[in-house]
C-alpha positions as CSV (number, residue, x, y, z in Angstrom):
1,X,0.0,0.0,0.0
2,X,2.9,2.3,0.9
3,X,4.3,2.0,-2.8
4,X,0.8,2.8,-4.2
5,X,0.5,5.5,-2.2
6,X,3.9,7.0,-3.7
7,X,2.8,6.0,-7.3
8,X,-0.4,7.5,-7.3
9,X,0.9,10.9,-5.6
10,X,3.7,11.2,-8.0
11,X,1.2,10.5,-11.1
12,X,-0.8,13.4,-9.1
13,X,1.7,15.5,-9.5
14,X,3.1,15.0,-13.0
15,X,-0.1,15.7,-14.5
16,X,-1.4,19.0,-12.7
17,X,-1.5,22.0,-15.8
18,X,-3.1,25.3,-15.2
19,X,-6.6,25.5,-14.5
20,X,-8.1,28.5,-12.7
21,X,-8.1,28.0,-8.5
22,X,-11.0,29.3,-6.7
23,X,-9.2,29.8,-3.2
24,X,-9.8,29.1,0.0
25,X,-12.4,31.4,1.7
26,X,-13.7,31.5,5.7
27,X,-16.7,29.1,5.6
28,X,-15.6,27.3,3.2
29,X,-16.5,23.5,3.6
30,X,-14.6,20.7,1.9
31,X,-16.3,16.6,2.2
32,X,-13.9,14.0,0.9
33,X,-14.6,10.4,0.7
34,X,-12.1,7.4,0.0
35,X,-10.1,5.2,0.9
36,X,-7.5,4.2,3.9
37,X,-5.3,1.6,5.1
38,X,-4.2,1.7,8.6
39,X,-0.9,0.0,8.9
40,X,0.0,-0.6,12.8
41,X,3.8,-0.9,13.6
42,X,5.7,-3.8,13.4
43,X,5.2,-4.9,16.7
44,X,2.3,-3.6,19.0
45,X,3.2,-5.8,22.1
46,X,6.7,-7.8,23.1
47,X,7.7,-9.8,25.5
48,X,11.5,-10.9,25.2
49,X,11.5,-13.1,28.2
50,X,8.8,-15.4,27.1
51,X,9.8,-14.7,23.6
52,X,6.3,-13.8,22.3
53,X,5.0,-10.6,20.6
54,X,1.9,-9.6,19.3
55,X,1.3,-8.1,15.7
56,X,-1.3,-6.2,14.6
57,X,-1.8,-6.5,10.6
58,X,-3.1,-4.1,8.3
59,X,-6.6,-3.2,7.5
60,X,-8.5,-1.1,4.5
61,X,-11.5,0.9,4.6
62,X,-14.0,3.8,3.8
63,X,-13.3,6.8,4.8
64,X,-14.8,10.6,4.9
65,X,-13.7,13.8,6.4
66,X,-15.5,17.0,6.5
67,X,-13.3,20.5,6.9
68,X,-14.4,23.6,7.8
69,X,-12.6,26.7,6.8
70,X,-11.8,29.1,9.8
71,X,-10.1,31.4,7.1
72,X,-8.2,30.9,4.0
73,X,-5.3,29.6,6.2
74,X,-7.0,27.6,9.1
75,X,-8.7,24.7,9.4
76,X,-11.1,22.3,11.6
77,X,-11.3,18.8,10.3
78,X,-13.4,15.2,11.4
79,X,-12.3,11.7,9.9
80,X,-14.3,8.9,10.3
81,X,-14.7,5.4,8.6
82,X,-16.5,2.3,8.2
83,X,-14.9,0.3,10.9
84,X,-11.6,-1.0,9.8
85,X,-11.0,-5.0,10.7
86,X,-7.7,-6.5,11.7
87,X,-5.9,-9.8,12.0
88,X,-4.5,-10.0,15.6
89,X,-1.5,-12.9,15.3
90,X,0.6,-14.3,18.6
91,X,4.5,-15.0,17.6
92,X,6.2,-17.4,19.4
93,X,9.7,-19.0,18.3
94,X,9.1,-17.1,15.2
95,X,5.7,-18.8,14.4
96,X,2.5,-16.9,13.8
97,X,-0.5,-17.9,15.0
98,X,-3.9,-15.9,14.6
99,X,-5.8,-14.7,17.5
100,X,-8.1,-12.8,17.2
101,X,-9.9,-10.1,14.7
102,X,-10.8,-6.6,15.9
103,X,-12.6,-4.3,14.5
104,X,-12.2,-0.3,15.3
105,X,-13.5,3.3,14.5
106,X,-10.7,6.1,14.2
107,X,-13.1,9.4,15.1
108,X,-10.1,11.9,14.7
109,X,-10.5,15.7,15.0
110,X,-8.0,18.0,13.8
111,X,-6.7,21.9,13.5
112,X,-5.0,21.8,10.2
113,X,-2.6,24.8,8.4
114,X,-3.2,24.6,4.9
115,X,0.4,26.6,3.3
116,X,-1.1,27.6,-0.3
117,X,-4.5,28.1,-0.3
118,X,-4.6,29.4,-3.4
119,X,-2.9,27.1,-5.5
120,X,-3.5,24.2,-7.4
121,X,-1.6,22.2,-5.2
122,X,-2.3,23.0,-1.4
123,X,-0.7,21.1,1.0
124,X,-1.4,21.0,4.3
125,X,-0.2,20.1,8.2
126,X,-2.7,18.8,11.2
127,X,-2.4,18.3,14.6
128,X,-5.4,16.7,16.5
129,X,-6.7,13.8,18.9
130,X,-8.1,10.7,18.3
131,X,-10.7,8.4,19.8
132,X,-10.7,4.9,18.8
133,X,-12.9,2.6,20.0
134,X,-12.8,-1.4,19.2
135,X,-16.2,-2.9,18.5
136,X,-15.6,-6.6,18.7
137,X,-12.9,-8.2,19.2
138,X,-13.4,-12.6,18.9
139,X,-10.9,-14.9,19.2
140,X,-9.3,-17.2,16.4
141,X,-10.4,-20.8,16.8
142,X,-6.8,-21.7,17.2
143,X,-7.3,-19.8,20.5
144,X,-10.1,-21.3,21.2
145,X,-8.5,-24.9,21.3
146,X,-5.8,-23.7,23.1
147,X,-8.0,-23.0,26.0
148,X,-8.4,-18.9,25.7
149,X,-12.0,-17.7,26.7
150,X,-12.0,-14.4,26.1
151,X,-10.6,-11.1,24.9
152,X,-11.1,-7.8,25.0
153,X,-9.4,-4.5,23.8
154,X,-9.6,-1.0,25.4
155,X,-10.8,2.1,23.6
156,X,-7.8,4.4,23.0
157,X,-7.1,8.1,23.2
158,X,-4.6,10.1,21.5
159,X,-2.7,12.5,19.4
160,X,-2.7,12.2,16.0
161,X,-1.1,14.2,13.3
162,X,-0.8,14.6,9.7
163,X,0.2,15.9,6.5
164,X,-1.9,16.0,3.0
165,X,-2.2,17.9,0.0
166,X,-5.4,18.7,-2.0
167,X,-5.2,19.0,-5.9
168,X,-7.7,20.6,-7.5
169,X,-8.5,18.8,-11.3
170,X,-11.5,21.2,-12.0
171,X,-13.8,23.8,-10.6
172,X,-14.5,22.8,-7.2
173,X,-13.7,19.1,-7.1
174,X,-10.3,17.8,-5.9
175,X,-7.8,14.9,-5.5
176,X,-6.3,14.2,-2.4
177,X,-3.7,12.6,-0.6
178,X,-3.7,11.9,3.0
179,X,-0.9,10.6,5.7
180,X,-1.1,10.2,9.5
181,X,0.5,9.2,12.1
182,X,-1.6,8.0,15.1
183,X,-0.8,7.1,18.7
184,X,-3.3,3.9,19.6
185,X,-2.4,2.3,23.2
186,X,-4.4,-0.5,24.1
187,X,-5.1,-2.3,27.2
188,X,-5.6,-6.0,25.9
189,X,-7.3,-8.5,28.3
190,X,-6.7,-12.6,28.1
191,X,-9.1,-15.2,30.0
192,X,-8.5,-18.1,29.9
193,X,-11.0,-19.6,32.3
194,X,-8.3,-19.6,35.1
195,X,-6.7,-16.4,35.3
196,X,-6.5,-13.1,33.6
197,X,-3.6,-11.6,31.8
198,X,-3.6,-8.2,30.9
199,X,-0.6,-6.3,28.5
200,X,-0.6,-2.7,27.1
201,X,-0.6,-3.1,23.4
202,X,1.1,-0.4,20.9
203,X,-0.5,-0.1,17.7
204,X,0.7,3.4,16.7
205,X,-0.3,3.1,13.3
206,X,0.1,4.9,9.7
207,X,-2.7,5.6,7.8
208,X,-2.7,6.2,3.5
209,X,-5.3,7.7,2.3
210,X,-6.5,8.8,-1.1
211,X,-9.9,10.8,-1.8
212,X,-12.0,12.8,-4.1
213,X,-13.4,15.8,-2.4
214,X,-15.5,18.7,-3.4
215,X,-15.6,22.3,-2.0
216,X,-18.7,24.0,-1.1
């Protein structure tokens, strides 16, 4: 996903020509909708004595933001998504084994500083915070016959920031390019009908994302 978010930003930008730019005003509103991939780090939990870790992989999904114009300059902006699912896998040994799939919402609200407003291109720079919340989380039935009982995942809260860059094809419609960074710290819970185990897990993802917007 990382490659074809390079390829399709560099195509972007090879094939802008001069079109007239209505710029940004105050009250301006901009609704994009597309799609995102959120890509968690490597490793979201580890545990060298045991020698297990915990890997989060990558999921794809809808997603729309709505951006409200504070002036030409500043910005107010909301993504969400449909939720976004996600393989949870247990390494051992260096052997994967799946278990469990999440699913989560990213609300993230953000104060953004667009740097050309009136240009074609317009990139732009966020800073906000971020709410996710995991709507069901079931275990793998590998877990399952290993004896696990439940799981469950703590909503999260935290910073999130971002850089973009909207190019405008015609009139008031748009391409854009999306990258964040958010901070997503779990508390993961394991029951296995005996005890419970509890472990903070890191996701920290990256999220690509490429839309088509239009500017009211």
């Amino acid at each position: 996903m990382r490659q074809l978010w390079k390829a399709l930003v560099a195509i972007a930008l090879a094939a802008l020509i001069a079109l007239p730019v209505r710029a940004h005003d105050q009250g301006d509103w901009i609704f994009r909708a597309g799609v995102g991939t959120v890509d968690p780090k490597s490793t979201a939990f580890s545990d060298p004595v045991d020698d297990v870790a915990v890997k989060v992989d990558s999921g794809t999904s809808l997603t729309l933001t709505g951006v409200y114009m504070i002036n030409s300059n500043w910005a107010i902006e909301l993504l969400a998504a449909w939720p976004f699912k996600h393989d949870i896998d247990l390494v051992s040994g260096g052997v994967a084994v799946n278990l469990a799939e999440t699913e989560h919402l990213p609300p993230t609200l953000s104060i953004q500083y667009h740097f050309l407003p009136e240009g074609q291109f317009q990139p732009y720079a966020g800073l906000g915070l971020n709410y996710t919340t995991f709507l069901d989380t079931d275990l793998s039935q590998e877990a399952l016959d290993a004896g696990l009982v439940g799981i469950d995942l703590d909503n999260s809260v935290g910073v999130a920031a971002q850089i973009g860059a909207d190019i405008v094809t015609s009139g008031r419609w748009l391409f854009n390019v999306d990258l964040r960074w958010i901070n997503i710290e779990s508390d993961a819970t394991l029951d296995d009908g005996i005890s419970v185990e509890s472990a903070k897990v890191e996701v920290d993802p990256l999220v690509y994302s490429i839309n088509v917007g239009y500017k009211f």
